[in-house]
N, CA and C atoms as a LAMMPS dump frame, in Angstrom:
ITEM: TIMESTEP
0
ITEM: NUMBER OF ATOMS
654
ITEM: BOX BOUNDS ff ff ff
-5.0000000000000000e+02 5.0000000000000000e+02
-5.0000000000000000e+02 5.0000000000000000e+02
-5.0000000000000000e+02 5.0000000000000000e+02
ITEM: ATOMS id mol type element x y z
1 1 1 N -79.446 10.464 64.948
2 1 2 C -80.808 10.237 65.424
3 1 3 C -80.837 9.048 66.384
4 2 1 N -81.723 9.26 67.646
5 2 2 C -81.464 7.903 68.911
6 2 3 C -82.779 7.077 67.979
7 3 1 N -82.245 5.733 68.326
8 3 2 C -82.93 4.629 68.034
9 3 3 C -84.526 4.353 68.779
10 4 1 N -84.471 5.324 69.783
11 4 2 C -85.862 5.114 70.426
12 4 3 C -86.471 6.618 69.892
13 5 1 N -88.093 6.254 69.789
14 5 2 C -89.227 6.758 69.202
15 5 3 C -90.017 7.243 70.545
16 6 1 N -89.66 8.65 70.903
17 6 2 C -90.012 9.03 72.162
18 6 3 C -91.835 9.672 71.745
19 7 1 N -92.769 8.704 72.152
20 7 2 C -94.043 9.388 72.068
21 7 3 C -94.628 9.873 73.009
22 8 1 N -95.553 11.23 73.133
23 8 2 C -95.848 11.949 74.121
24 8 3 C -97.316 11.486 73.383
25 9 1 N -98.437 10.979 74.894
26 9 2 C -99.666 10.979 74.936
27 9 3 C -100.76 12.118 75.718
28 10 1 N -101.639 12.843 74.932
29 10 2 C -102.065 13.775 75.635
30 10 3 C -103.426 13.033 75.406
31 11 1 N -104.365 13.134 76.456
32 11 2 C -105.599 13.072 76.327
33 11 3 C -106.284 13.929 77.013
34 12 1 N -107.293 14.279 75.98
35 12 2 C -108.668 15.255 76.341
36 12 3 C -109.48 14.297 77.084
37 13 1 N -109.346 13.944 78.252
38 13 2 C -110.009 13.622 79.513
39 13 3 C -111.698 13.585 79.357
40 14 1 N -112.38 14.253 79.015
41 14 2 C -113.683 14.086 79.412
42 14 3 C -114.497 13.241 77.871
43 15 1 N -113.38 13.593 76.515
44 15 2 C -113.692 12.522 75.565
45 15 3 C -113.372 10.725 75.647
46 16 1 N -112.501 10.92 76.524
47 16 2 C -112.077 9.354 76.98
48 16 3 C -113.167 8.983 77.994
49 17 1 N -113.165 9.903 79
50 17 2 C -114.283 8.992 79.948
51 17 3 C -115.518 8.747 79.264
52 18 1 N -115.956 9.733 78.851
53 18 2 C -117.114 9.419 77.9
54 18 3 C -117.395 7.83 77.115
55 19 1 N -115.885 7.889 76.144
56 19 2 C -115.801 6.475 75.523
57 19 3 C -116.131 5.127 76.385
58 20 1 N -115.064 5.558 77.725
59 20 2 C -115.202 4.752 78.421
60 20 3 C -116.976 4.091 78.967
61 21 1 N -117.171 4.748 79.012
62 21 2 C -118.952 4.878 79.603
63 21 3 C -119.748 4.227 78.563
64 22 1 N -119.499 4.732 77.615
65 22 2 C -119.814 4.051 75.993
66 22 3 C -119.786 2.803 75.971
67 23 1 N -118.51 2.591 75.751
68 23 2 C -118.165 0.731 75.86
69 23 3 C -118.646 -0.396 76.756
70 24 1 N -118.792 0.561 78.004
71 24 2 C -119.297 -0.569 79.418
72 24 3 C -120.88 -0.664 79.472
73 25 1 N -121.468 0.722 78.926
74 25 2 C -122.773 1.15 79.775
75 25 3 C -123.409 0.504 78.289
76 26 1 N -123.378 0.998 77.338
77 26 2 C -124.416 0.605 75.866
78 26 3 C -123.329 -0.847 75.11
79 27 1 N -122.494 -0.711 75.076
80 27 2 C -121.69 -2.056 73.875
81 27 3 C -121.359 -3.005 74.801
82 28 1 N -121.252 -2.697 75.913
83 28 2 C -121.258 -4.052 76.978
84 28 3 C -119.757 -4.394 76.87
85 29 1 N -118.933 -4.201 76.695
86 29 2 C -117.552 -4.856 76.295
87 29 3 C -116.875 -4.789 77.309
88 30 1 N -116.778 -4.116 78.433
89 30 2 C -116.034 -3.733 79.248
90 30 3 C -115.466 -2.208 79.638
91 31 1 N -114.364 -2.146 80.56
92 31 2 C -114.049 -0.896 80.654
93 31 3 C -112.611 -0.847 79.84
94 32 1 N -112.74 0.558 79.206
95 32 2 C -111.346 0.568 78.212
96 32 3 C -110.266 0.782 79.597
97 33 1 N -109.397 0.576 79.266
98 33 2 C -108.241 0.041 79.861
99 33 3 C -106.856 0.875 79.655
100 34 1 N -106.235 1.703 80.628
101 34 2 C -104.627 2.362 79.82
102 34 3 C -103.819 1.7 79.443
103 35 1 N -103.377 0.633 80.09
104 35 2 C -101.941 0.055 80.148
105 35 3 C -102.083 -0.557 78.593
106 36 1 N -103.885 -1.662 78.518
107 36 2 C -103.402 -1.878 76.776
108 36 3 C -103.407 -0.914 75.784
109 37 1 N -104.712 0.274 76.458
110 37 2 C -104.506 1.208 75.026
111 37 3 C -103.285 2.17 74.874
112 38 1 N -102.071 1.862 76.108
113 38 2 C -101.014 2.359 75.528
114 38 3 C -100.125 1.563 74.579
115 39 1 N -100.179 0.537 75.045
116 39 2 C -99.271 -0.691 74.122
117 39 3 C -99.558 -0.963 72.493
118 40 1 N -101.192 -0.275 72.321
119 40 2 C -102.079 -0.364 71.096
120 40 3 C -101.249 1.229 70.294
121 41 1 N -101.367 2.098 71.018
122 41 2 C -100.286 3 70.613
123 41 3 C -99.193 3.032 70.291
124 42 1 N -98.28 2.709 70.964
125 42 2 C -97.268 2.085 70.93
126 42 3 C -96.73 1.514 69.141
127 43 1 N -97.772 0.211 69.156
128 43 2 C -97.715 -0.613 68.155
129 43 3 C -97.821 -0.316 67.473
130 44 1 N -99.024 1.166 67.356
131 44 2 C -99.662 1.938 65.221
132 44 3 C -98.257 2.34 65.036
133 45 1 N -97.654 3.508 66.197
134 45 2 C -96.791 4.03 66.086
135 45 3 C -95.362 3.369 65.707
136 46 1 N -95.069 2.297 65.953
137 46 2 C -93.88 1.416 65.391
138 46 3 C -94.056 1.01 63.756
139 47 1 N -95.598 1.279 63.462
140 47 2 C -95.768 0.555 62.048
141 47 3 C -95.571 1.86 61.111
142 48 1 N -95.512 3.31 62.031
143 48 2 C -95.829 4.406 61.137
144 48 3 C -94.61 4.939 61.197
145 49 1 N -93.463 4.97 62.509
146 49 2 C -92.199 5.431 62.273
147 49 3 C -91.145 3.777 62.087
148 50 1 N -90.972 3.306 60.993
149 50 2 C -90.211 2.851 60.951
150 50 3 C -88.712 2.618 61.124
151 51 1 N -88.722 4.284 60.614
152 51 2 C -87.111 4.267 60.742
153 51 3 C -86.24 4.316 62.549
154 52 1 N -87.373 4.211 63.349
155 52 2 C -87.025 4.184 64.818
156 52 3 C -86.591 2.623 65.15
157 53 1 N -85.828 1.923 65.715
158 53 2 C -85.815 0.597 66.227
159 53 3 C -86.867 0.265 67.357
160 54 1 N -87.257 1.346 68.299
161 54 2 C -87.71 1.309 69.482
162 54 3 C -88.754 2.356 69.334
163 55 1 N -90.26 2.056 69.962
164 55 2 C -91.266 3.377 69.71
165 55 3 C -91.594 2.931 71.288
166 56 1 N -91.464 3.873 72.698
167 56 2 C -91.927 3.985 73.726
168 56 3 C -92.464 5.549 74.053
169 57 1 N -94.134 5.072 74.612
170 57 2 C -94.233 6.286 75.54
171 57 3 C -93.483 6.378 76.502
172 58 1 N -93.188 8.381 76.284
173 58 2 C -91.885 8.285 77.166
174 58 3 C -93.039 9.592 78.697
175 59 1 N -94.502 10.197 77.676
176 59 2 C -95.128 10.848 78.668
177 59 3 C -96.27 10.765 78.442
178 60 1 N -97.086 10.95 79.254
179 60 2 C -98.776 10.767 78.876
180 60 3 C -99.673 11.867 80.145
181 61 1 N -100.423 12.899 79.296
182 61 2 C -100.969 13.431 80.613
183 61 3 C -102.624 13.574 80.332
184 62 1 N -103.304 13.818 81.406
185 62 2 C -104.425 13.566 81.018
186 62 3 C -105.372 15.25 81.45
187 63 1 N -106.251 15.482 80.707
188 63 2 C -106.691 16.986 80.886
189 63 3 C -108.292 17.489 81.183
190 64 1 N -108.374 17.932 82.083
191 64 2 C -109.908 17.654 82.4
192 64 3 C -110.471 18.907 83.109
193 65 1 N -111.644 19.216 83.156
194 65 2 C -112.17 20.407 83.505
195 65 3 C -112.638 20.028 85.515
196 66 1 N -112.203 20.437 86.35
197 66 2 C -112.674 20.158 87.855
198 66 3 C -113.737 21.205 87.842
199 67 1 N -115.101 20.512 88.341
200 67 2 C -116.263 21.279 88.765
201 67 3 C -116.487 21.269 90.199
202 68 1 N -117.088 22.481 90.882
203 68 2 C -116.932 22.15 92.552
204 68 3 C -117.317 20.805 93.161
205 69 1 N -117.322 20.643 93.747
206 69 2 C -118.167 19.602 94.677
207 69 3 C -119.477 19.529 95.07
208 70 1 N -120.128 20.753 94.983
209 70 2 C -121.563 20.956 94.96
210 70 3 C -121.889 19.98 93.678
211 71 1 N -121.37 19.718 93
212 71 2 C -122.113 19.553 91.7
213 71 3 C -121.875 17.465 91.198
214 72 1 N -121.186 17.151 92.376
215 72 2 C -120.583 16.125 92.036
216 72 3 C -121.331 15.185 93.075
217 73 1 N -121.722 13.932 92.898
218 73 2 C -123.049 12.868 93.793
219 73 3 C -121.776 12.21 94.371
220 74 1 N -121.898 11.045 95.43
221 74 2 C -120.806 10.304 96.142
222 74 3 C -120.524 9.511 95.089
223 75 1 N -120.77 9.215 93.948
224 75 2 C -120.985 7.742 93.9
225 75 3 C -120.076 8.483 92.303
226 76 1 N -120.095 9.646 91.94
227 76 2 C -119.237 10.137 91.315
228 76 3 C -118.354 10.65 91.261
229 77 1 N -117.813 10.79 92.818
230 77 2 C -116.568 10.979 93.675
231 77 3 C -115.922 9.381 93.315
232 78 1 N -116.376 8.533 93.6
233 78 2 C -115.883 7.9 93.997
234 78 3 C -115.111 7.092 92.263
235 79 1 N -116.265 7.283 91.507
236 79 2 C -115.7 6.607 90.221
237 79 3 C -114.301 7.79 89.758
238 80 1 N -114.557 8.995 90.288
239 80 2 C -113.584 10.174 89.788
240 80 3 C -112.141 9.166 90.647
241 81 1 N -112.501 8.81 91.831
242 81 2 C -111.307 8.592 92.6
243 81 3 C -110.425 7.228 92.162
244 82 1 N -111.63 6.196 91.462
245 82 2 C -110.909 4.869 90.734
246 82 3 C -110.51 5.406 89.325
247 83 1 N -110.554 6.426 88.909
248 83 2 C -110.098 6.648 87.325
249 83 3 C -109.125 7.145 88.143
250 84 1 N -108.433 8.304 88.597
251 84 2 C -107.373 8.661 89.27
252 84 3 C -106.3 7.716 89.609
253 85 1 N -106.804 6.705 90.322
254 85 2 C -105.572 5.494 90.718
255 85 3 C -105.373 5.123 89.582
256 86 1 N -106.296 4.677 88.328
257 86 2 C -106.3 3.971 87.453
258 86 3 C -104.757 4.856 86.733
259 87 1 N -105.022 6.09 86.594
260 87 2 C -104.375 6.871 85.855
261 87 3 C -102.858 7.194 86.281
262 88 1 N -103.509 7.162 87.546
263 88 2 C -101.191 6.935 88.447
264 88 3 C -100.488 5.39 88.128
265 89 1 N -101.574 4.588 88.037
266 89 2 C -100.692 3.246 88.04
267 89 3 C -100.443 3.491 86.533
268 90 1 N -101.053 3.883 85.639
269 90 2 C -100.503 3.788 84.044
270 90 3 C -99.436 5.111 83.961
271 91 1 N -98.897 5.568 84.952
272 91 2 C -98.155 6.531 84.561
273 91 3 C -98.488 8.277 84.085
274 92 1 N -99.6 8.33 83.787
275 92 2 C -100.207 9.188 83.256
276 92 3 C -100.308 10.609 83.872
277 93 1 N -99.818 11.795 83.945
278 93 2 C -99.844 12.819 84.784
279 93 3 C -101.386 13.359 84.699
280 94 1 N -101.846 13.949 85.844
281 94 2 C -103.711 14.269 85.736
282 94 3 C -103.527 15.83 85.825
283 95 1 N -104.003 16.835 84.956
284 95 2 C -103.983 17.976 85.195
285 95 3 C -105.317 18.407 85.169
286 96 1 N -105.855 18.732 86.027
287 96 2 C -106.88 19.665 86.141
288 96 3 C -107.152 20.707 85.719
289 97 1 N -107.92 21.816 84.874
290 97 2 C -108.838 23.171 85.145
291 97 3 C -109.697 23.375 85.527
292 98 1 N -109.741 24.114 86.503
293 98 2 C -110.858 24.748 87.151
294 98 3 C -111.985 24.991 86.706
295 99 1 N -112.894 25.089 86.857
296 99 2 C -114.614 25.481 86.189
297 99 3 C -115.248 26.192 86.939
298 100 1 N -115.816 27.102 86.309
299 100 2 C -116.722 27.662 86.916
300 100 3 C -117.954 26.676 87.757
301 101 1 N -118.68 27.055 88.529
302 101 2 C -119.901 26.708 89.03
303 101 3 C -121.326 26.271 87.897
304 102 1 N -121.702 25.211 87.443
305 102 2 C -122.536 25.358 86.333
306 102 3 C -122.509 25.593 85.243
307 103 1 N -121.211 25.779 84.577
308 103 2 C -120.961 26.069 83.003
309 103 3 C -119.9 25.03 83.292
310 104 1 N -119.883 25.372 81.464
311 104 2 C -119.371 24.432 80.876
312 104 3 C -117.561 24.22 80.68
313 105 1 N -117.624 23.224 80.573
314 105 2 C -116.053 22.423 80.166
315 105 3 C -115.153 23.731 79.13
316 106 1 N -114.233 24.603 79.834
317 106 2 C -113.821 25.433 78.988
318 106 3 C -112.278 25.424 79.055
319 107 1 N -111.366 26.06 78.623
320 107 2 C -109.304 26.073 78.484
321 107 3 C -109.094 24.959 78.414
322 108 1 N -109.595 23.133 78.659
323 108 2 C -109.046 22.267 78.817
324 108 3 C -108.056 22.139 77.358
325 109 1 N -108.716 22.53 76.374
326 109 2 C -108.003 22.098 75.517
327 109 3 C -106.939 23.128 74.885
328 110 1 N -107.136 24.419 75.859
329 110 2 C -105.916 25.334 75.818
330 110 3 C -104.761 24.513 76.673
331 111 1 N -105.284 24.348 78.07
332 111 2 C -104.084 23.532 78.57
333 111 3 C -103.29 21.879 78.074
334 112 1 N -103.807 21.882 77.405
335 112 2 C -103.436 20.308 76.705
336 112 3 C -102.439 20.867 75.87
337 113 1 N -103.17 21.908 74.776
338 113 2 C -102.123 22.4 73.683
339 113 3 C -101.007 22.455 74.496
340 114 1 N -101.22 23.872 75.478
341 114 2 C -99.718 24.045 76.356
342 114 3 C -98.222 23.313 76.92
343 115 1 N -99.285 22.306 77.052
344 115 2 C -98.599 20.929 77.636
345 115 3 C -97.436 20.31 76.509
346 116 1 N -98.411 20.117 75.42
347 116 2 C -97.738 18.952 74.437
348 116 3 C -96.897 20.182 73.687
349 117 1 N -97.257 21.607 73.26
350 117 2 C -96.007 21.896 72.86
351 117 3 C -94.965 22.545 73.596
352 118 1 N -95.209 22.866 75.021
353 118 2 C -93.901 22.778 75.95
354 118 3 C -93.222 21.648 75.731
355 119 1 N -93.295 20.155 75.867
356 119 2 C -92.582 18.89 75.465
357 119 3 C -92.199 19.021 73.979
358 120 1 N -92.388 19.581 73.471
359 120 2 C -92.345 19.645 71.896
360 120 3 C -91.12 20.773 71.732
361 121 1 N -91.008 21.482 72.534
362 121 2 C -89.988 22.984 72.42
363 121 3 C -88.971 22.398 73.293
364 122 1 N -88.626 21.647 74.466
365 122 2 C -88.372 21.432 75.141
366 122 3 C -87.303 19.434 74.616
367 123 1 N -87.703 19.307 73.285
368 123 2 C -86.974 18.342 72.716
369 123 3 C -87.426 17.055 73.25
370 124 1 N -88.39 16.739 74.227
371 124 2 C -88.639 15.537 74.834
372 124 3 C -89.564 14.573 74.121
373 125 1 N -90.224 14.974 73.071
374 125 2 C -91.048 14.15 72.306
375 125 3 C -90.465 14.111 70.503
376 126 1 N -90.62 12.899 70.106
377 126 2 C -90.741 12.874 68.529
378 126 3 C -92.147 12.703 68.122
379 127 1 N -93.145 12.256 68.416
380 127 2 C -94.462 12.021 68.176
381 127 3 C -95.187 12.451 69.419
382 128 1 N -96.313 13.039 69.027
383 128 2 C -97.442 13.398 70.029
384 128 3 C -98.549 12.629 69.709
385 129 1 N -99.267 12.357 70.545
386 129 2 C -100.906 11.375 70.302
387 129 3 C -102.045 11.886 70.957
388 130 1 N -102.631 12.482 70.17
389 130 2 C -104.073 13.41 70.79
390 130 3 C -104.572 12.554 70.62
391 131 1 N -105.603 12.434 71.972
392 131 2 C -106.672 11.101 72.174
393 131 3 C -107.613 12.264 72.396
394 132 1 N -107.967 12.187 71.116
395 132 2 C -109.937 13.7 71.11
396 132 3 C -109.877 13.973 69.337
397 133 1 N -111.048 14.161 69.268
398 133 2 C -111.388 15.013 68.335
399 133 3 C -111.967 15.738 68.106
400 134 1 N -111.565 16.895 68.595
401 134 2 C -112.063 18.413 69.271
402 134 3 C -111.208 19.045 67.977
403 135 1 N -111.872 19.746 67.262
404 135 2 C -111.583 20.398 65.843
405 135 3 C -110.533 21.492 66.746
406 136 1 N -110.73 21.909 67.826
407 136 2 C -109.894 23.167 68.079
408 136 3 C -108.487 23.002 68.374
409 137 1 N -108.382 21.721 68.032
410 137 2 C -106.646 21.068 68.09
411 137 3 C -105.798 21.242 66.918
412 138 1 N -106.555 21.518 65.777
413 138 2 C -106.03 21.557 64.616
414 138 3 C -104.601 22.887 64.523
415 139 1 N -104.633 24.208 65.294
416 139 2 C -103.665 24.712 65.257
417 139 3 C -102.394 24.01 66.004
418 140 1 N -102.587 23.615 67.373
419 140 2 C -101.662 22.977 67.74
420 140 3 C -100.989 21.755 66.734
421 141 1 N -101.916 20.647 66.32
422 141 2 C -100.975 20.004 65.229
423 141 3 C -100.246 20.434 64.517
424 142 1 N -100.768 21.656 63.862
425 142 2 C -99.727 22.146 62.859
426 142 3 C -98.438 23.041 63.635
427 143 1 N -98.926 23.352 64.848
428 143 2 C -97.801 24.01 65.479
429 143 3 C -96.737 22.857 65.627
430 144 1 N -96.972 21.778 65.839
431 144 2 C -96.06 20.935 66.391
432 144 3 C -95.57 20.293 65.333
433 145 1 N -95.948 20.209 64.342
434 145 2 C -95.307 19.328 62.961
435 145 3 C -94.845 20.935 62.346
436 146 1 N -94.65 22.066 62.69
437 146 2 C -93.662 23.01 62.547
438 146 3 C -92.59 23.019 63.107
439 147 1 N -92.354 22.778 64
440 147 2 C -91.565 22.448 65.352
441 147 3 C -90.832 21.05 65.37
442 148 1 N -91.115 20.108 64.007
443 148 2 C -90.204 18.85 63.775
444 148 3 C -90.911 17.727 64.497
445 149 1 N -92.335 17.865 64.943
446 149 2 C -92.992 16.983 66.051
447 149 3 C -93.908 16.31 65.305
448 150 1 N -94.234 14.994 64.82
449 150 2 C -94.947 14.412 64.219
450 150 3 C -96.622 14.242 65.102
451 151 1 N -97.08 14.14 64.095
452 151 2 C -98.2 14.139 64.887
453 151 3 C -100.139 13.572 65.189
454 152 1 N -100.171 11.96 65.562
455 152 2 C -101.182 11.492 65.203
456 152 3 C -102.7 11.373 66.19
457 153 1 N -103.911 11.239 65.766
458 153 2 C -104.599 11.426 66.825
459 153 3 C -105.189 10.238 66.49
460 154 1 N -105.413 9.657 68.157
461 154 2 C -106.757 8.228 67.937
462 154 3 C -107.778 9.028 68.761
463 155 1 N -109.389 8.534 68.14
464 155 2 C -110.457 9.02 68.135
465 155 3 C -111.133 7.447 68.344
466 156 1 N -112.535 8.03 68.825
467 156 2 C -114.02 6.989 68.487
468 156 3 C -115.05 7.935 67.934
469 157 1 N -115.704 6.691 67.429
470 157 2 C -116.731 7.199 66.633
471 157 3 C -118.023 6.468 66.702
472 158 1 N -119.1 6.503 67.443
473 158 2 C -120.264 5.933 68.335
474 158 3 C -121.296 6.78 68.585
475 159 1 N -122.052 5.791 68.053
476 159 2 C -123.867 6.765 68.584
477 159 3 C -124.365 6.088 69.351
478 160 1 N -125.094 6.522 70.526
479 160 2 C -125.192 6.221 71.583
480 160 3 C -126.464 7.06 72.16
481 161 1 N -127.748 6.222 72.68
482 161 2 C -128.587 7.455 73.35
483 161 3 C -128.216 9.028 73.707
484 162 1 N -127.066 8.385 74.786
485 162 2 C -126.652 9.785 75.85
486 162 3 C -125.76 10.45 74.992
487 163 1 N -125.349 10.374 73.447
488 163 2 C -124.236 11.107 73.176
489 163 3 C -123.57 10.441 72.085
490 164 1 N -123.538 11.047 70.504
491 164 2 C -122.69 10.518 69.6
492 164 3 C -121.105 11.52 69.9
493 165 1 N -120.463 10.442 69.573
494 165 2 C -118.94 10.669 69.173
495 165 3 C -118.512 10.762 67.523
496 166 1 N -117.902 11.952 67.211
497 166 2 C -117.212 12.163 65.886
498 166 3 C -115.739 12.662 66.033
499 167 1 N -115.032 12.326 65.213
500 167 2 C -113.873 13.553 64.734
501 167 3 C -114.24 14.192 64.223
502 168 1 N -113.468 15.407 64.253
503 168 2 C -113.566 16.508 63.044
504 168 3 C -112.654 16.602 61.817
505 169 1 N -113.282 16.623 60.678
506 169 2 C -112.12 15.986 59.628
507 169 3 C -111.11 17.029 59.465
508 170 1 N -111.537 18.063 59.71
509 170 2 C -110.081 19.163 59.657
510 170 3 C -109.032 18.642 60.398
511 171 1 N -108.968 18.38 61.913
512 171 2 C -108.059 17.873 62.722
513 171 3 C -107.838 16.2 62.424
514 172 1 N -107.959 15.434 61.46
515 172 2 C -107.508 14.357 60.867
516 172 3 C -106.91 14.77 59.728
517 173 1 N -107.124 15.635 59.188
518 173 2 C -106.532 15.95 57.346
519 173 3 C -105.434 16.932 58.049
520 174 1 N -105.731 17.344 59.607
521 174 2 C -103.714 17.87 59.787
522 174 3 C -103.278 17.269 60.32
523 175 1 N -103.404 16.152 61.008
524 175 2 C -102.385 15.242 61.608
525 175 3 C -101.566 14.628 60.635
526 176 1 N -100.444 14.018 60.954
527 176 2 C -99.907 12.839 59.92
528 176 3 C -100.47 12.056 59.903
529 177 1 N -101.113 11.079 61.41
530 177 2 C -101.837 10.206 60.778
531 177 3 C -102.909 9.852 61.94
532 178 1 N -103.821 8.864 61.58
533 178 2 C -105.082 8.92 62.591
534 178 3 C -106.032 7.42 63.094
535 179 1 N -106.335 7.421 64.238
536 179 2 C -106.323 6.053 63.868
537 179 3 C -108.255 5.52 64.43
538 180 1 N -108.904 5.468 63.936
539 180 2 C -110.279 4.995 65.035
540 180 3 C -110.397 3.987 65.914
541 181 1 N -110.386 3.929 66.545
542 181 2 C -110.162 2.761 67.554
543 181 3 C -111.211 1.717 68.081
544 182 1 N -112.098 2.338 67.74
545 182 2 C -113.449 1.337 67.501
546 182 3 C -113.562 0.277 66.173
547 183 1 N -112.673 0.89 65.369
548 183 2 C -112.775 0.252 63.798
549 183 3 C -112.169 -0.826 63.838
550 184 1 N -111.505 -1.781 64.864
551 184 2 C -111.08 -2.54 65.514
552 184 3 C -111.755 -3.97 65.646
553 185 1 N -113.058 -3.341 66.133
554 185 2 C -114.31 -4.285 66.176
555 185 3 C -114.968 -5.206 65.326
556 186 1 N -114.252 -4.281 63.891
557 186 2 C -115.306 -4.037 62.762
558 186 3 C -114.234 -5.426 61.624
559 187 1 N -112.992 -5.832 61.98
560 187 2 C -112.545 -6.707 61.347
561 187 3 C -112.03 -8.037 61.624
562 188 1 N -112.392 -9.341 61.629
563 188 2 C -111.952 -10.975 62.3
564 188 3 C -110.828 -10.613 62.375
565 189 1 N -110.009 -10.099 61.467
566 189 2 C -108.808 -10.216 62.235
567 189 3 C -107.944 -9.148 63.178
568 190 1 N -108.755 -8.142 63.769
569 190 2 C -108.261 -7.538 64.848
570 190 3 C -109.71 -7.107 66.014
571 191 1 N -110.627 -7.518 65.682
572 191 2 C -111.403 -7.863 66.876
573 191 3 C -110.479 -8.466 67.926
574 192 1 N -109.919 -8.842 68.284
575 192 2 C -109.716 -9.815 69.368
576 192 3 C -108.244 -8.959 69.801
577 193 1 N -107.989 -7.936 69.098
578 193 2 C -106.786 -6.701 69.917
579 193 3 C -107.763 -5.953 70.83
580 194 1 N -109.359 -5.371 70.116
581 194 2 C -109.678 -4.568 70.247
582 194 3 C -110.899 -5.007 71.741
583 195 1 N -110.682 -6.315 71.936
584 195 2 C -111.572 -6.878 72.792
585 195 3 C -110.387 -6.88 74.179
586 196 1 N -109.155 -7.105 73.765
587 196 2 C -108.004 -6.945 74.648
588 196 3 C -107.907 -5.418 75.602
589 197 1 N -108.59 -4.648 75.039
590 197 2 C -108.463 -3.219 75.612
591 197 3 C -109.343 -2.576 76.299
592 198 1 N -110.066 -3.645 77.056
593 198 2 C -111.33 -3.871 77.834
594 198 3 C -110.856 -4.591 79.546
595 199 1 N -110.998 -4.216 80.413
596 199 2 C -111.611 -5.156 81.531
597 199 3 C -112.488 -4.698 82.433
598 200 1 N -113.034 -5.274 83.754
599 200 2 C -113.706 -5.089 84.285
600 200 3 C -113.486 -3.981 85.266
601 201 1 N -114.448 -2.857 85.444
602 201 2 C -114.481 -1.581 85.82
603 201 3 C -114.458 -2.011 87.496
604 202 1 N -113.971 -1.135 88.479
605 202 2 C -114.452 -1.209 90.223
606 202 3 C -116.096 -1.288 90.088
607 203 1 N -116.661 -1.157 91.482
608 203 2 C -117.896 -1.662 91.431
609 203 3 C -118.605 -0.29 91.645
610 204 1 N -117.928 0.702 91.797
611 204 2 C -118.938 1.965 91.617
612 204 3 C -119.002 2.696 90.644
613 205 1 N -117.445 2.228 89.925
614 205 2 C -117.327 2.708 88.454
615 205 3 C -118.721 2.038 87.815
616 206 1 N -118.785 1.201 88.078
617 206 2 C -119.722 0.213 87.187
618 206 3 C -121 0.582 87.391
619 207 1 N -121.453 0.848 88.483
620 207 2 C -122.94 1.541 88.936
621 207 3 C -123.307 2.513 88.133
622 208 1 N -122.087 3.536 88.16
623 208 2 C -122.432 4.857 87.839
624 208 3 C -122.897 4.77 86.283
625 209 1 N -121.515 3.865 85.391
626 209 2 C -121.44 3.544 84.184
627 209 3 C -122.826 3.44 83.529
628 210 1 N -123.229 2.038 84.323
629 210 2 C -124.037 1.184 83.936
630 210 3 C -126.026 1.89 83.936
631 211 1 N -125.908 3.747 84.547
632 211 2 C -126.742 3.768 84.659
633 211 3 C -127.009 5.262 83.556
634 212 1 N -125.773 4.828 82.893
635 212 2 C -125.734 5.923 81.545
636 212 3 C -125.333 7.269 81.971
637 213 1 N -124.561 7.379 83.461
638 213 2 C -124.606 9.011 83.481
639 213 3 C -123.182 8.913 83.5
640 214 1 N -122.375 9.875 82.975
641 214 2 C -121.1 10.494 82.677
642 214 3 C -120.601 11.423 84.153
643 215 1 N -119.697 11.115 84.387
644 215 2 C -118.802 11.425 85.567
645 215 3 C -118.048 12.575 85.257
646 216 1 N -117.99 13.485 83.916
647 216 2 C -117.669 14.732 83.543
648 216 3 C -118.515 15.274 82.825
649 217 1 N -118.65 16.472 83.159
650 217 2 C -119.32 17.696 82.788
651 217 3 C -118.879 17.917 81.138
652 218 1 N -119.382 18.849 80.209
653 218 2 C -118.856 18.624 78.635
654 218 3 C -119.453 19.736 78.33
């Protein structure tokens, strides 16, 4: 067995931006951040595979529904275009699905599955990290902890005018393990990790943020 702890990060894209919007626009904290909330990964994951010397993300991709351009304001082009850089400088591959015209957010989370257990068949991951809690993930976990692939998801959990956030406890009771990431907040002695995974958004990110509207469709 190699000494490094190869983790594959998938995120459901339009539950992260969301969070993101969450944190800046209603809790004021800032904008969540990749580079720390990978290192925050990183770290559960070193405390949960021990027997690894080394736990690095070795892939991270991100999964999101594209709606035409009719449907999208400048000023939500433009925050789409600072999450994008944001997402190449952290490494993160961006995959798109297509959408129909006016409906809703649909396959994203077929193509995510696809993703993480191609890397999973393909020998390149020991751990996977679903960032969502979209109950319809629950077969893929178990596909992948069939397949020798361990498998944990971090979630938020926030009520919010524009939109509460939950997990679904089915897709926590099949993961191995799970982590809330808001619950962070909630103790003196890791407030101040969870304040670390914050900075300040571009200035149109921040407009858009700050005026409660969400930059993906759902």
């Amino acid at each position: 067995m190699s000494n490094l702890c190869r983790i594959g990060v998938f995120y459901d894209g339009s539950y992260f931006a969301y969070a993101q919007s969450h944190y800046y626009a209603v809790q004021r904290v800032g904008w969540l951040s990749f580079p720390p909330f990978h290192r925050l990964i990183e770290q559960f994951i070193s405390r949960k595979e021990q027997r690894y010397a080394m736990h690095r993300i070795v892939y991270a991709s991100w999964h999101q529904g594209l709606f035409p351009s009719s449907q999208t304001t400048e000023k939500q082009f433009q925050v789409e275009r600072n999450r994008h850089i944001d997402l190449m400088h952290a490494g993160i591959e961006v995959k798109y699905t297509p959408m129909a015209p006016n409906g809703h957010e649909k396959g994203v989370d077929v193509a995510l599955a696809i993703d993480a257990m191609e890397k999973a068949l393909e020998g390149k991951i020991d751990v996977a990290v679903l960032v969502s809690g979209d109950g319809d993930l629950v077969p893929l976990a178990r596909a992948l902890m069939k397949h020798g692939v361990r498998v944990g998801v971090f979630y938020f959990e926030y009520d919010s005018p524009q939109r509460n956030s939950t997990a679904n406890q089915r897709l926590l009771r099949a993961c191995n393990y799970s982590f809330d990431v808001g619950s962070l907040a909630n103790h003196p002695s890791t407030v101040e990790v969870f304040n670390s995974l914050f900075s300040r958004p571009p200035q149109a990110t921040a407009e858009v943020a700050s005026q409660g509207r969400q930059v993906v469709q759902r």
